[in-house]
C-alpha positions, -999 to 999 in steps of 0.1 A, spaced: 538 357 -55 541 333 -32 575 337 -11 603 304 -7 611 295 24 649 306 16 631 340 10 612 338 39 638 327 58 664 359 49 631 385 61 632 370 90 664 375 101 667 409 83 641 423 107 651 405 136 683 417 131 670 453 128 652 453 160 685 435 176 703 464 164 676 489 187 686 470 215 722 475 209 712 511 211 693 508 245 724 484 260 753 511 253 729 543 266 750 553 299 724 551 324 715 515 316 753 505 327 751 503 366 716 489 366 728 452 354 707 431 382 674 452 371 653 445 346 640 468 320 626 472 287 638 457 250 621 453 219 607 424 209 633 409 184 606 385 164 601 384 122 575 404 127 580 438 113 551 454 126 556 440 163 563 467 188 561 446 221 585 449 247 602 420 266 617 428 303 651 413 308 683 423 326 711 434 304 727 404 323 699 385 305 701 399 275 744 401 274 734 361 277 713 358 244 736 384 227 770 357 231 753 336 200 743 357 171 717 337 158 697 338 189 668 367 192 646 377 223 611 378 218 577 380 235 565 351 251 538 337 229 537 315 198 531 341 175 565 354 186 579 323 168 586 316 131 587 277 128 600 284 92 634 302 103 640 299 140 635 273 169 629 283 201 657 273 226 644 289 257 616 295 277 609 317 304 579 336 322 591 373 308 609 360 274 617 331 248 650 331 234 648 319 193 673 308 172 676 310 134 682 280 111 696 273 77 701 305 57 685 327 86 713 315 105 740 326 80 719 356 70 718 366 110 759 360 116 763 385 85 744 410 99 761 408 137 772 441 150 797 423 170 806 396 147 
């Protein structure tokens, strides 16, 4: 069975949503709260179920890409990208920041921990 896009589109930000949720749980452990400035590690937030990368960011960096709900931080490299939900809307050397369209959009806002 071959999967729609609106389908596709829902998985996507499901899962990214999951491993957003993970970082929530990294960003509120107490020792992470007086090292701002420094980076560390996250997990990837990408579609991809089975991706277990890590992306190094500040919690400044990440507190950033955490103000929209529709935007995820993922590795750096294409594969990191779904073209079918998300666009990407930032680039850097350590991290892309994506953010969900149409229906991953609405399905991502639902799912916000702080929304």
């Amino acid at each position: 069975m071959v999967e729609s896009v609106d389908e596709l589109q829902e998985r996507a930000a499901r899962n990214q949503s999951l491993f957003r949720e993970v970082n929530e749980r990294i960003e509120g452990l107490p020792e992470r709260m007086d090292r701002k400035a420094l980076r560390s590690e996250w997990v990837c937030e990408c579609a991809n179920a089975a991706c277990f990368e890590r992306v190094e960011m500040s919690l400044d960096e990440y507190e950033s890409i955490r103000q929209h709900p529709t935007r995820f931080a993922v590795c750096p490299a294409i594969q990191h990208v779904y073209a079918e939900a998300e666009r990407l809307v930032e680039k850097t050397d350590r991290y892309w920041v994506v953010e969900k369209i149409e229906r991953a959009a609405r399905v991502a806002t639902a799912l916000d921990s702080r929304g």
